[in-house]
mmCIF file as Biopython writes it, N, C-alpha, C and O atoms, coordinates in Angstrom:
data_model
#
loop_
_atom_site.group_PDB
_atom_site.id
_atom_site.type_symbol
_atom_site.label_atom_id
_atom_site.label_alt_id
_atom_site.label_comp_id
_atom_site.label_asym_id
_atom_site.label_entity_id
_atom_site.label_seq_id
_atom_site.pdbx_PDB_ins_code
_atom_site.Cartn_x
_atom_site.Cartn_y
_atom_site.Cartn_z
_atom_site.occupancy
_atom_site.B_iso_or_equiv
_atom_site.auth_seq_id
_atom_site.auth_asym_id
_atom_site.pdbx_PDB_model_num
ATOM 1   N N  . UNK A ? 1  ? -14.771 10.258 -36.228 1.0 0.0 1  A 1 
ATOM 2   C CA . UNK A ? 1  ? -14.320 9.667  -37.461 1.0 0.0 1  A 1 
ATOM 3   C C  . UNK A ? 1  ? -15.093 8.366  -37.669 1.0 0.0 1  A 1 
ATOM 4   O O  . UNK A ? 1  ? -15.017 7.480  -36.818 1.0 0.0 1  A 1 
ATOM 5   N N  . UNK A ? 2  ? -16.048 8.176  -39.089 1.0 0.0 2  A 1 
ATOM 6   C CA . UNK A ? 2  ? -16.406 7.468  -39.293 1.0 0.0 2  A 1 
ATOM 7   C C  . UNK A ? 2  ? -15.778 6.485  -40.639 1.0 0.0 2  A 1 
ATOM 8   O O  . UNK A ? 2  ? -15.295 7.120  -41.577 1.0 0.0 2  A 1 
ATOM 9   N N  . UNK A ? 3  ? -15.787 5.050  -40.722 1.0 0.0 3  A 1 
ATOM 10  C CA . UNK A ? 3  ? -15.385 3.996  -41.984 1.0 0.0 3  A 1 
ATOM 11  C C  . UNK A ? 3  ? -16.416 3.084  -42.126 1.0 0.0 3  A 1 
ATOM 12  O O  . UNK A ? 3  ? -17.466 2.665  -41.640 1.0 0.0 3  A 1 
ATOM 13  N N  . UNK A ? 4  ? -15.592 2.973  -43.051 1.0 0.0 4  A 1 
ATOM 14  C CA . UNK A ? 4  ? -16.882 1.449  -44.017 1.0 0.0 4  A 1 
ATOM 15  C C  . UNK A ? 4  ? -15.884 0.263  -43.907 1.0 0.0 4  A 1 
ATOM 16  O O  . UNK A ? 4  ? -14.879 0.523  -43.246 1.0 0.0 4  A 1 
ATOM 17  N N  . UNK A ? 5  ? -15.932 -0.454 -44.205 1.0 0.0 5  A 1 
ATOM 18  C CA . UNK A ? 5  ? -14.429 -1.904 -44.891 1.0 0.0 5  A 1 
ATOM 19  C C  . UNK A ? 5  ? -14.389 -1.423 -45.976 1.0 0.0 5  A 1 
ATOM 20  O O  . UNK A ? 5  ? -15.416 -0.793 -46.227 1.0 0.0 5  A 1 
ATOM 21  N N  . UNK A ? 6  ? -13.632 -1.426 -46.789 1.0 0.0 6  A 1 
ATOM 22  C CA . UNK A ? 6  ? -12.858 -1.359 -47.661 1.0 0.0 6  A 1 
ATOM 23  C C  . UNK A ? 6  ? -12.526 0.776  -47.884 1.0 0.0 6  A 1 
ATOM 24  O O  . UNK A ? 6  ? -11.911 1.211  -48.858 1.0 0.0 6  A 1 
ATOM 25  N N  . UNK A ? 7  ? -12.892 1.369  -47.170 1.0 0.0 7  A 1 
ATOM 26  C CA . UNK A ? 7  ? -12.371 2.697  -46.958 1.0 0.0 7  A 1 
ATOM 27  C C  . UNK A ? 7  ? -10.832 2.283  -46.712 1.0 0.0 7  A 1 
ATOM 28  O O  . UNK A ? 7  ? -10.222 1.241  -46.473 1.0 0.0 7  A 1 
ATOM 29  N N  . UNK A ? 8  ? -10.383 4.268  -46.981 1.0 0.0 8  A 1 
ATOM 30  C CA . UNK A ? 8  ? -8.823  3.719  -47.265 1.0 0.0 8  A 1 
ATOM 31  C C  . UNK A ? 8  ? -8.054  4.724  -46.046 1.0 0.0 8  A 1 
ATOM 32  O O  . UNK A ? 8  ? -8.013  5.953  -46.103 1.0 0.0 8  A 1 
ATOM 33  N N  . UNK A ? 9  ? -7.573  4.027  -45.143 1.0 0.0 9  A 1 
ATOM 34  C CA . UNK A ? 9  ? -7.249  5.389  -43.841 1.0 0.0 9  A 1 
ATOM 35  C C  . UNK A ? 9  ? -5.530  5.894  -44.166 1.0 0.0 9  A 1 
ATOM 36  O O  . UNK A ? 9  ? -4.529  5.193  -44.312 1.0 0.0 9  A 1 
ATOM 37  N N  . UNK A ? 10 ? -5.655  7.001  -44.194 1.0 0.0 10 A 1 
ATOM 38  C CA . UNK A ? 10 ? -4.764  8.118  -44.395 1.0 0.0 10 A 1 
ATOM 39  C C  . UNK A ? 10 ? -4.008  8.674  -43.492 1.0 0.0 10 A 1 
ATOM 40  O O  . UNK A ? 10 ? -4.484  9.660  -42.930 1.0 0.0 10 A 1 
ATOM 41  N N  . UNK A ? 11 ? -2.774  8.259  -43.134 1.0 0.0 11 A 1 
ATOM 42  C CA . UNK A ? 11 ? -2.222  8.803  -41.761 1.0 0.0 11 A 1 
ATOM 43  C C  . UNK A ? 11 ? -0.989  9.900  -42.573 1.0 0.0 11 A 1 
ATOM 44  O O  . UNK A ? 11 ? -0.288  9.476  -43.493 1.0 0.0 11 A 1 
ATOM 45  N N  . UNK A ? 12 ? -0.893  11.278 -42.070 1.0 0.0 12 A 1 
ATOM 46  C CA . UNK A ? 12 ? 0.106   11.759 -42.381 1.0 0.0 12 A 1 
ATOM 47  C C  . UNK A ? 12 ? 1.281   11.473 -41.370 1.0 0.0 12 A 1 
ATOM 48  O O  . UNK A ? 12 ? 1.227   11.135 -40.187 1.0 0.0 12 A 1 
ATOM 49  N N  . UNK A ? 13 ? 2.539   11.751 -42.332 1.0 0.0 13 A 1 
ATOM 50  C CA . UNK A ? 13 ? 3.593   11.841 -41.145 1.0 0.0 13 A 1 
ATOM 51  C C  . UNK A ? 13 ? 3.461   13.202 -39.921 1.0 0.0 13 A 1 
ATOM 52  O O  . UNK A ? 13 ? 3.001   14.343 -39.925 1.0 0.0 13 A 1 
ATOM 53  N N  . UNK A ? 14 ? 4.188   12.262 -38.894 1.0 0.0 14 A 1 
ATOM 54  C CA . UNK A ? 14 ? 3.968   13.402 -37.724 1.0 0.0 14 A 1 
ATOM 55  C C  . UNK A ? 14 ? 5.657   14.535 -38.117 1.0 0.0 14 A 1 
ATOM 56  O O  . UNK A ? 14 ? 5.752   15.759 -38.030 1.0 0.0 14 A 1 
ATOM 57  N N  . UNK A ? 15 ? 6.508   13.735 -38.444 1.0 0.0 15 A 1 
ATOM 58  C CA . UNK A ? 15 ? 7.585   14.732 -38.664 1.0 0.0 15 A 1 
ATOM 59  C C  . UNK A ? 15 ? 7.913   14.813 -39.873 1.0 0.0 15 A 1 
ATOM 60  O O  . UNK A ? 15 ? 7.334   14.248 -40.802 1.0 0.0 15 A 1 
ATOM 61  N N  . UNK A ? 16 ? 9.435   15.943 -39.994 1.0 0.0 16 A 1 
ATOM 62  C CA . UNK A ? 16 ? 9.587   16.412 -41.328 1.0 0.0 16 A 1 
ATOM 63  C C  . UNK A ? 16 ? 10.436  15.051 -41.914 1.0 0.0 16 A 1 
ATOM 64  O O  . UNK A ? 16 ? 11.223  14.278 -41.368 1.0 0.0 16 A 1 
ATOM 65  N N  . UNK A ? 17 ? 9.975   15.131 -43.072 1.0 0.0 17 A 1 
ATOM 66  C CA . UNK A ? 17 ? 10.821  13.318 -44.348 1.0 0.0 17 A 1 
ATOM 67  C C  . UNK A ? 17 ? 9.912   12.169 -44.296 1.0 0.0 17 A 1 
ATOM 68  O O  . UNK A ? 17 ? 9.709   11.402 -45.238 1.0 0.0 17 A 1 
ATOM 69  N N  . UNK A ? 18 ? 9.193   12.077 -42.735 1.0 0.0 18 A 1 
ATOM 70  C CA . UNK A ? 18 ? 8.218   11.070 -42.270 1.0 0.0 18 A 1 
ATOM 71  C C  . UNK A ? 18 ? 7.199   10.681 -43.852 1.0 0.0 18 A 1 
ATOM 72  O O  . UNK A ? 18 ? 6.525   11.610 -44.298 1.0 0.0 18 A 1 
ATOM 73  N N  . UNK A ? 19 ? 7.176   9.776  -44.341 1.0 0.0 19 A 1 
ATOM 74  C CA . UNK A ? 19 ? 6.028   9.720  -45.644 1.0 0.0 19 A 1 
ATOM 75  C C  . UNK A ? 19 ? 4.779   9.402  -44.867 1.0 0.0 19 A 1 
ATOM 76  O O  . UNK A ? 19 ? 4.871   8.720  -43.846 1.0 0.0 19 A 1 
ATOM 77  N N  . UNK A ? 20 ? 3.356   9.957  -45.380 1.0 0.0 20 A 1 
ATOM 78  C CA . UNK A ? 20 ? 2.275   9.352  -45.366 1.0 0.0 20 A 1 
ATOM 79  C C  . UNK A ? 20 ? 2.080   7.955  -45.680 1.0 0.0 20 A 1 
ATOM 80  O O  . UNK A ? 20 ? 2.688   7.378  -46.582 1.0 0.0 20 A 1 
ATOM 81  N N  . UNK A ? 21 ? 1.281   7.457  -44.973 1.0 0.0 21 A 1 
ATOM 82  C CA . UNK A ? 21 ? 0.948   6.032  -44.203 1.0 0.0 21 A 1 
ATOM 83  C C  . UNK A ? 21 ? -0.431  5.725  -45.270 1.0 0.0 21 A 1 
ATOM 84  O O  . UNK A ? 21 ? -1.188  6.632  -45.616 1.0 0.0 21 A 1 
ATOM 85  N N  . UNK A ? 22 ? -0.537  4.781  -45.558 1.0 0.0 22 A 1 
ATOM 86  C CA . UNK A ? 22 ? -2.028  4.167  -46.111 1.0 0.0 22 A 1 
ATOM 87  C C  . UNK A ? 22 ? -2.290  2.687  -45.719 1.0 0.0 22 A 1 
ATOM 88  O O  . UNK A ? 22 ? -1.535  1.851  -45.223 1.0 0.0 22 A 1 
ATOM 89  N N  . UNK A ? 23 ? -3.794  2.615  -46.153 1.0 0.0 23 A 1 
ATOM 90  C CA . UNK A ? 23 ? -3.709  1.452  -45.452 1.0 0.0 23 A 1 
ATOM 91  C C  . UNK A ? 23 ? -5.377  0.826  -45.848 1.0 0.0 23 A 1 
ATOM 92  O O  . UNK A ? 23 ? -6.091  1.799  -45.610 1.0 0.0 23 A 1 
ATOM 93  N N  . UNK A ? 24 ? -6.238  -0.261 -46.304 1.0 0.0 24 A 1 
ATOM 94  C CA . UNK A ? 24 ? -7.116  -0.390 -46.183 1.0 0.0 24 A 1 
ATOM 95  C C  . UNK A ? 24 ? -7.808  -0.824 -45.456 1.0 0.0 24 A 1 
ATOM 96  O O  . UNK A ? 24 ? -7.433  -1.841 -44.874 1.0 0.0 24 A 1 
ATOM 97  N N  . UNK A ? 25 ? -9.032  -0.305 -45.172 1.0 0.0 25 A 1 
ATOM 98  C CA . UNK A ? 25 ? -9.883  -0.632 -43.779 1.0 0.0 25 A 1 
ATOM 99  C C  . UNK A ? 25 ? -10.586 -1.726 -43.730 1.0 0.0 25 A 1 
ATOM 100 O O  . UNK A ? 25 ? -11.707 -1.498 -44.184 1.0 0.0 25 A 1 
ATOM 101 N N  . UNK A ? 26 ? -10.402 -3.318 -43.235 1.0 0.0 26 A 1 
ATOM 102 C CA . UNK A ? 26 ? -10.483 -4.373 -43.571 1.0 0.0 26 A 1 
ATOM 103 C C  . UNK A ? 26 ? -11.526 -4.665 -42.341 1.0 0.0 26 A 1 
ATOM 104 O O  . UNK A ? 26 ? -12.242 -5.638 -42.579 1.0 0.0 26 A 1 
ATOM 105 N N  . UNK A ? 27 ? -11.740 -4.108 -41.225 1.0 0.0 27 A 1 
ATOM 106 C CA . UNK A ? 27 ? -12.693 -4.416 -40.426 1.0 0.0 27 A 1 
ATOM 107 C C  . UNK A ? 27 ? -13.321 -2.765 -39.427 1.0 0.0 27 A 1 
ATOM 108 O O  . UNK A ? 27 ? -12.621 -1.882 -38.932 1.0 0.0 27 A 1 
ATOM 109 N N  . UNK A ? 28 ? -14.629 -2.876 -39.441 1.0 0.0 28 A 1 
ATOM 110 C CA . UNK A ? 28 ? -14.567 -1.914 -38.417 1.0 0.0 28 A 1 
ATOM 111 C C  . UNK A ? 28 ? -14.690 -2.404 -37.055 1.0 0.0 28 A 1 
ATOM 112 O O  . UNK A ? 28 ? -15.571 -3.243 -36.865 1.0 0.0 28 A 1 
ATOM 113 N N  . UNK A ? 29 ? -13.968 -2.037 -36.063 1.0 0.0 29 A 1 
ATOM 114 C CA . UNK A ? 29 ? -14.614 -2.944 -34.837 1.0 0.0 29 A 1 
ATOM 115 C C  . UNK A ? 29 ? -15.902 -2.283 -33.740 1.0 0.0 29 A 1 
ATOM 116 O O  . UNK A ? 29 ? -16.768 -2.850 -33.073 1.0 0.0 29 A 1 
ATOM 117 N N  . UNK A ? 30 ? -15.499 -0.640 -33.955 1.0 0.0 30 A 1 
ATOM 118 C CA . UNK A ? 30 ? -16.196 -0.152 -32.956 1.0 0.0 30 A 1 
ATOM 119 C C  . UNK A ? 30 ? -17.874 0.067  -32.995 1.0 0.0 30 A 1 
ATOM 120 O O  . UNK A ? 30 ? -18.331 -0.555 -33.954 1.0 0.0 30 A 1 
ATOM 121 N N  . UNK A ? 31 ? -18.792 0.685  -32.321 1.0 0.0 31 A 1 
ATOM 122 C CA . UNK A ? 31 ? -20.069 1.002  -33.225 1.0 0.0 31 A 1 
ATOM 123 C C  . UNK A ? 31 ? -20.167 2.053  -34.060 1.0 0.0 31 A 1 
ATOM 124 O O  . UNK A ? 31 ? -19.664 3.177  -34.061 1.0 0.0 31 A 1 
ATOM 125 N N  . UNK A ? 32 ? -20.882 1.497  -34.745 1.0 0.0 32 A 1 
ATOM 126 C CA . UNK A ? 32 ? -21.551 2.514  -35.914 1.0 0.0 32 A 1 
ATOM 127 C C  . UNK A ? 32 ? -20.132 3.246  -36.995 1.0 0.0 32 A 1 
ATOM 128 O O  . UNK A ? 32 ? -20.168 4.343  -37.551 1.0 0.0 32 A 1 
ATOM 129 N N  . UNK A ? 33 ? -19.291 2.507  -37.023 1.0 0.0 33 A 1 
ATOM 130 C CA . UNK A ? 33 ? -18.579 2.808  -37.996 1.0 0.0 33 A 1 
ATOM 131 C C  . UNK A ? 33 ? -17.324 3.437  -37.689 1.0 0.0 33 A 1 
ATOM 132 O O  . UNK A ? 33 ? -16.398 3.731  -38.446 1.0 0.0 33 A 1 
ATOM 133 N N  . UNK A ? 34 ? -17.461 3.604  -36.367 1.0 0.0 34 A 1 
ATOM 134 C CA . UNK A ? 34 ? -16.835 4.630  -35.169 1.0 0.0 34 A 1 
ATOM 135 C C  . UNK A ? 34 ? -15.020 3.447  -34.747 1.0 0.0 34 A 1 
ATOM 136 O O  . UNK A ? 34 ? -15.181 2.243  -34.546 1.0 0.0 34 A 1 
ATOM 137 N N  . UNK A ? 35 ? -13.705 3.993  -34.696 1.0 0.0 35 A 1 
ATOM 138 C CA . UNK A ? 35 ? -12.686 2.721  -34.536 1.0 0.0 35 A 1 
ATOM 139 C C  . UNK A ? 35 ? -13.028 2.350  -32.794 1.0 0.0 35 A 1 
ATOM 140 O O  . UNK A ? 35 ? -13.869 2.601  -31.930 1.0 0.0 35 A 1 
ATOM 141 N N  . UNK A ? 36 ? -11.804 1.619  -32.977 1.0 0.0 36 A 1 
ATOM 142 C CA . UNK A ? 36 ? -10.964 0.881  -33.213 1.0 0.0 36 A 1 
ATOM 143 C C  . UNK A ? 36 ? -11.195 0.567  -35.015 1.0 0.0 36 A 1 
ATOM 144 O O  . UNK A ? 36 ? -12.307 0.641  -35.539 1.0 0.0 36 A 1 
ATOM 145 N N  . UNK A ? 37 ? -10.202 0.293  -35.615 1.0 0.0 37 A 1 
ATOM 146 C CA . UNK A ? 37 ? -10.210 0.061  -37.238 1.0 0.0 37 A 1 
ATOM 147 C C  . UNK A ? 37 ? -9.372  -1.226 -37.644 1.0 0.0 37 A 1 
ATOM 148 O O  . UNK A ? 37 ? -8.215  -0.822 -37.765 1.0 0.0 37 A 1 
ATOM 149 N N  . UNK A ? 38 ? -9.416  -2.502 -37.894 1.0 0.0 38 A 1 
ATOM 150 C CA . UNK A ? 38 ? -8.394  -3.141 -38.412 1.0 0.0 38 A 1 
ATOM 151 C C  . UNK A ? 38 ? -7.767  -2.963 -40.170 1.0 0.0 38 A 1 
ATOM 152 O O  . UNK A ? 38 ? -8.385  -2.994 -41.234 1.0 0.0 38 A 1 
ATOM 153 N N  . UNK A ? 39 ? -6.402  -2.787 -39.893 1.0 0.0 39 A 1 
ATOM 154 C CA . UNK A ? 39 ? -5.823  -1.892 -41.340 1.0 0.0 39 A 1 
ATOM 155 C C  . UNK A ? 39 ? -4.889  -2.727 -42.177 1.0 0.0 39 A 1 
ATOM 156 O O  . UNK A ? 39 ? -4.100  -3.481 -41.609 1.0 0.0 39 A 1 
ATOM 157 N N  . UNK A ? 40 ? -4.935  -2.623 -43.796 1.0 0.0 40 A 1 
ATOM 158 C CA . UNK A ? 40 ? -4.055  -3.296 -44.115 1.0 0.0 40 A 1 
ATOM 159 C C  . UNK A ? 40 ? -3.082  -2.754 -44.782 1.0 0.0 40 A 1 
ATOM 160 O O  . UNK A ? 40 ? -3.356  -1.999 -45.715 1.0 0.0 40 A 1 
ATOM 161 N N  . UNK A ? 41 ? -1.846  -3.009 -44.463 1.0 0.0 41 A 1 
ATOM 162 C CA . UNK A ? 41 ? -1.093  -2.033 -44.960 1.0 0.0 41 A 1 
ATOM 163 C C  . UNK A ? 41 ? -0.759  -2.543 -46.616 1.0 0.0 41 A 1 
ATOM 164 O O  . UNK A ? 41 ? -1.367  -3.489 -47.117 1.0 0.0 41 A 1 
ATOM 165 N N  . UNK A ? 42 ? 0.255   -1.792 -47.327 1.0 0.0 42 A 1 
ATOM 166 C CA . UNK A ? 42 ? 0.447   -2.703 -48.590 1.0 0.0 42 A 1 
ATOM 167 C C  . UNK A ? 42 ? 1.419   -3.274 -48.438 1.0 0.0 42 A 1 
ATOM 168 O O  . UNK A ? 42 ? 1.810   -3.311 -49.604 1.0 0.0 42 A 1 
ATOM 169 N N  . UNK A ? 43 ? 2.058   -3.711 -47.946 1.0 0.0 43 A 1 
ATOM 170 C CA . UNK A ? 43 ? 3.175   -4.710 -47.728 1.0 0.0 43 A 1 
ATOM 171 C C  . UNK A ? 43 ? 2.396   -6.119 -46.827 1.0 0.0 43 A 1 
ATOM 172 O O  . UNK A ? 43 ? 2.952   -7.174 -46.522 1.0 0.0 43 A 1 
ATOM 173 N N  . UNK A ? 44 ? 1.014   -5.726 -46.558 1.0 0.0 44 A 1 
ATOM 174 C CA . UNK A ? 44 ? 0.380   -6.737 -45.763 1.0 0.0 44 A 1 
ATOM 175 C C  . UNK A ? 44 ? 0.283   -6.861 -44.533 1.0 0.0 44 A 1 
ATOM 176 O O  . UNK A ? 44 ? -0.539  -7.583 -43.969 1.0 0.0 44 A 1 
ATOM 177 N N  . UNK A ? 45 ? 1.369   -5.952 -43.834 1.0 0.0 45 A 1 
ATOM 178 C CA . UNK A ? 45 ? 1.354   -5.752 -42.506 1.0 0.0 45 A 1 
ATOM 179 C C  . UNK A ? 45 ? -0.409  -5.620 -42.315 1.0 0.0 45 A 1 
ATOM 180 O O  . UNK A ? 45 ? -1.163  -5.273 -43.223 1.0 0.0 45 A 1 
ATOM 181 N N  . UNK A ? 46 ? -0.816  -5.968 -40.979 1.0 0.0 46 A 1 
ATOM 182 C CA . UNK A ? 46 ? -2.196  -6.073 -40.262 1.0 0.0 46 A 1 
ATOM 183 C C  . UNK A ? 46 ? -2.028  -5.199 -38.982 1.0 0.0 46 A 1 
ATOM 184 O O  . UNK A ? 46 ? -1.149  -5.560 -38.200 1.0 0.0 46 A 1 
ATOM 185 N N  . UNK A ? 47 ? -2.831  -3.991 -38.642 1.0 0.0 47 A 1 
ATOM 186 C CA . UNK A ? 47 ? -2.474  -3.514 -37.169 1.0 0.0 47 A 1 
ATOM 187 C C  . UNK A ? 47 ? -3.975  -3.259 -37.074 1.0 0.0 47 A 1 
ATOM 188 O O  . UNK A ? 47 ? -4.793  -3.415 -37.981 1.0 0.0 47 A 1 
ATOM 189 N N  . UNK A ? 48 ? -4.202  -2.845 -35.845 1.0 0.0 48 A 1 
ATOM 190 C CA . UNK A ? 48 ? -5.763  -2.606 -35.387 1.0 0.0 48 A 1 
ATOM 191 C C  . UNK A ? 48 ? -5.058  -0.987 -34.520 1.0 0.0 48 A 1 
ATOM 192 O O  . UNK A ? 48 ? -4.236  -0.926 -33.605 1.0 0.0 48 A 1 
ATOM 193 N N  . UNK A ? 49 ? -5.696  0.027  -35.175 1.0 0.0 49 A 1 
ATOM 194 C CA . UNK A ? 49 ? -5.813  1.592  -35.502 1.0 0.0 49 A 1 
ATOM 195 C C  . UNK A ? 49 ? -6.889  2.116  -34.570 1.0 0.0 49 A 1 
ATOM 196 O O  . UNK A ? 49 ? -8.102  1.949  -34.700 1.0 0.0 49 A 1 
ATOM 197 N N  . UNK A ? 50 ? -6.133  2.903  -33.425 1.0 0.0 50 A 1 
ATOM 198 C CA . UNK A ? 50 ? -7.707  3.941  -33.316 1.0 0.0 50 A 1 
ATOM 199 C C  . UNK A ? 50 ? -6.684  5.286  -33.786 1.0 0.0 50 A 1 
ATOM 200 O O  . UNK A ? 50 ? -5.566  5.676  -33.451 1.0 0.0 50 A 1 
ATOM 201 N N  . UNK A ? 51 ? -7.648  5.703  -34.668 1.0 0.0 51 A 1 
ATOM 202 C CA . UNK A ? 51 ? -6.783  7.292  -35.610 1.0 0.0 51 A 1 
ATOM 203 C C  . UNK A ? 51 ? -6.080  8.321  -34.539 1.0 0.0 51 A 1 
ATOM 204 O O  . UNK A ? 51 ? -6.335  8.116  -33.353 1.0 0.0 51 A 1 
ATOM 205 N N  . UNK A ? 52 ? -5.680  8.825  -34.695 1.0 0.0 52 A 1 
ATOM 206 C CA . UNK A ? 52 ? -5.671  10.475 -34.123 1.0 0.0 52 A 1 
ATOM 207 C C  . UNK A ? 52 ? -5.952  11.520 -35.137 1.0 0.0 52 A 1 
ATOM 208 O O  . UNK A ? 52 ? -6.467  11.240 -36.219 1.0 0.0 52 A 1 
ATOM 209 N N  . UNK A ? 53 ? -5.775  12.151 -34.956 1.0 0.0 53 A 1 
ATOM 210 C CA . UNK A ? 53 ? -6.225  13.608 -35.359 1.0 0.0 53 A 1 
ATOM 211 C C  . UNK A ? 53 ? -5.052  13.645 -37.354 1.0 0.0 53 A 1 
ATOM 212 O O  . UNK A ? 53 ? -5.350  14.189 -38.417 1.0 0.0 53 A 1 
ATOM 213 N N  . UNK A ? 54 ? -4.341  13.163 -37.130 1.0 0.0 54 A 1 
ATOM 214 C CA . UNK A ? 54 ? -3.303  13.376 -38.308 1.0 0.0 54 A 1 
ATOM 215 C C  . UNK A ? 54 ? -4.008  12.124 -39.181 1.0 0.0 54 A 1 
ATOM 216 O O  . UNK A ? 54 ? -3.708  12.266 -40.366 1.0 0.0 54 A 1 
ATOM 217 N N  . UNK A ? 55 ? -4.565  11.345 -39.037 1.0 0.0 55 A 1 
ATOM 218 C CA . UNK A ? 55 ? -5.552  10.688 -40.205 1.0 0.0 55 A 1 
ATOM 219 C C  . UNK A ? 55 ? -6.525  11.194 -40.498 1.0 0.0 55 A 1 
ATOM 220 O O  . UNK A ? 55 ? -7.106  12.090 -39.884 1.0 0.0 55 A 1 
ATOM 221 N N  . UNK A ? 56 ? -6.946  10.486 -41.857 1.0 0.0 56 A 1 
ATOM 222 C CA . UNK A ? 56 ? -8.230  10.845 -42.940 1.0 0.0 56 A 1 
ATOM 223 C C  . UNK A ? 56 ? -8.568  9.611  -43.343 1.0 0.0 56 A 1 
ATOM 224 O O  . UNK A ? 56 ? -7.717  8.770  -43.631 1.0 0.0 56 A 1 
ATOM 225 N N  . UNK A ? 57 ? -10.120 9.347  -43.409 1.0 0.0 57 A 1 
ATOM 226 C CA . UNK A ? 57 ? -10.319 8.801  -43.903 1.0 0.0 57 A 1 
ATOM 227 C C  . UNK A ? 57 ? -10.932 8.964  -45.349 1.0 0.0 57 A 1 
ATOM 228 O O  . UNK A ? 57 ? -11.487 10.036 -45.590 1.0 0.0 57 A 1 
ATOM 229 N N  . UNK A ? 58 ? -10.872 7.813  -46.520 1.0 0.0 58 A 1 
ATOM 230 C CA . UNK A ? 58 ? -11.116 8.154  -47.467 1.0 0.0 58 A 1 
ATOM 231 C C  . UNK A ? 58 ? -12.165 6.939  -48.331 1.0 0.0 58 A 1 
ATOM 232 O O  . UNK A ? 58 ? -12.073 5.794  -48.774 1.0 0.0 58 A 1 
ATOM 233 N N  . UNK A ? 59 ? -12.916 7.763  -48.248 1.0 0.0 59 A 1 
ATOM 234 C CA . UNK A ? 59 ? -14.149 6.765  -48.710 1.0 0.0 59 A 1 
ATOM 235 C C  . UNK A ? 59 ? -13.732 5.749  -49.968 1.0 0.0 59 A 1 
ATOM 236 O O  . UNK A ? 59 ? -13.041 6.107  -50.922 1.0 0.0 59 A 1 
ATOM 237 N N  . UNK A ? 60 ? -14.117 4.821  -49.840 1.0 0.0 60 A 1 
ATOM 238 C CA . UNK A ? 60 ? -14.181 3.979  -51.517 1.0 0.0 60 A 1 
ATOM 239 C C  . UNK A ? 60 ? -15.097 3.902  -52.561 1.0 0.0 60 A 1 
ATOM 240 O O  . UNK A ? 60 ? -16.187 3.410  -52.268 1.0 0.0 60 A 1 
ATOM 241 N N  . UNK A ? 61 ? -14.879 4.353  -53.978 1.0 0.0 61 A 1 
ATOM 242 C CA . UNK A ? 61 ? -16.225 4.944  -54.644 1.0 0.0 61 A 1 
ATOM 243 C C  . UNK A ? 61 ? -16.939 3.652  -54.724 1.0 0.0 61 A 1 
ATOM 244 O O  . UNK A ? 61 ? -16.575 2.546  -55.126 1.0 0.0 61 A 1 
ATOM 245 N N  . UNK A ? 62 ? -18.387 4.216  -54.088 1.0 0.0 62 A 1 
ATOM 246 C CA . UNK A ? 62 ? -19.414 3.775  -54.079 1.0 0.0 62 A 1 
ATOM 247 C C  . UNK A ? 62 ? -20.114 3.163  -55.315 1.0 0.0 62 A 1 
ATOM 248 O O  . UNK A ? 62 ? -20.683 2.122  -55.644 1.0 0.0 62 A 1 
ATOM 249 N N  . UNK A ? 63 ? -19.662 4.731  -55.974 1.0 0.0 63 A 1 
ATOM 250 C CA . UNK A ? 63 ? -20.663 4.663  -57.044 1.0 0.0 63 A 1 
ATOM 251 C C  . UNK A ? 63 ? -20.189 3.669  -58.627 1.0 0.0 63 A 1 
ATOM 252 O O  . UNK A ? 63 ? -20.667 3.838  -59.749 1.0 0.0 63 A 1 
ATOM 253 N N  . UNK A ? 64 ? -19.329 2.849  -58.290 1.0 0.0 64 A 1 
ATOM 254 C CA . UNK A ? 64 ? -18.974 2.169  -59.441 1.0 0.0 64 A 1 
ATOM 255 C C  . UNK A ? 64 ? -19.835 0.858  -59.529 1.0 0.0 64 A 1 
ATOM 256 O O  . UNK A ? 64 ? -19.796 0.252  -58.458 1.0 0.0 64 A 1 
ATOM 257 N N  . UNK A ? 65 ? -20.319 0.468  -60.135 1.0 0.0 65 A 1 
ATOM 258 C CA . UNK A ? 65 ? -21.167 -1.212 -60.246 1.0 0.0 65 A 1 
ATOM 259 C C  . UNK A ? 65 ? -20.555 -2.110 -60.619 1.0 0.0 65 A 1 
ATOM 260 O O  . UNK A ? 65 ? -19.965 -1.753 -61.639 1.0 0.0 65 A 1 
ATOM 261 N N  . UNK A ? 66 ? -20.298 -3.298 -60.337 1.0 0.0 66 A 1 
ATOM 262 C CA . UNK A ? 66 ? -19.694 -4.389 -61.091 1.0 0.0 66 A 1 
ATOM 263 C C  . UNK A ? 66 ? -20.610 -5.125 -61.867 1.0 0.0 66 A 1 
ATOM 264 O O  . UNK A ? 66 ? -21.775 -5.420 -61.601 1.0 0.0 66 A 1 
ATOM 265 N N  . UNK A ? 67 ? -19.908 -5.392 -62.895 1.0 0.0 67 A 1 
ATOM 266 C CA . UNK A ? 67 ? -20.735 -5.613 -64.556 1.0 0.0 67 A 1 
ATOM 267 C C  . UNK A ? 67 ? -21.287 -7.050 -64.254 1.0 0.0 67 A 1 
ATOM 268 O O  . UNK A ? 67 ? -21.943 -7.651 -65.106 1.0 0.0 67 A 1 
#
């Protein structure tokens, strides 16, 4: 699993009612893009993430320019 900073990591719940988790990817720590991940949640919570298998990551469009 590879991120950028500002990618958006995707954790599903592991059980049933559990909601999916989000979070933006505010640092990468490991090489080459590879986690440990520092994450921000939207309430602001801060945790440092290595994924498992039930996350996704989700790119941030690239392709937009600022004017």
């Amino acid at each position: 699993m590879r991120a950028n900073t500002g990618d958006r990591l995707l954790v599903h719940g592991r059980v049933v009612g559990e909601h999916d988790r989000e979070a933006e990817i505010v640092e990468v720590l490991g090489p080459d893009g590879e986690p440990p991940f520092r994450v921000r949640f939207d309430d602001g919570h801060e945790a440092v993430m290595s994924p498992g298998p039930d996350s996704v990551v989700q790119e941030r469009d690239r392709t937009k320019r600022h004017a």
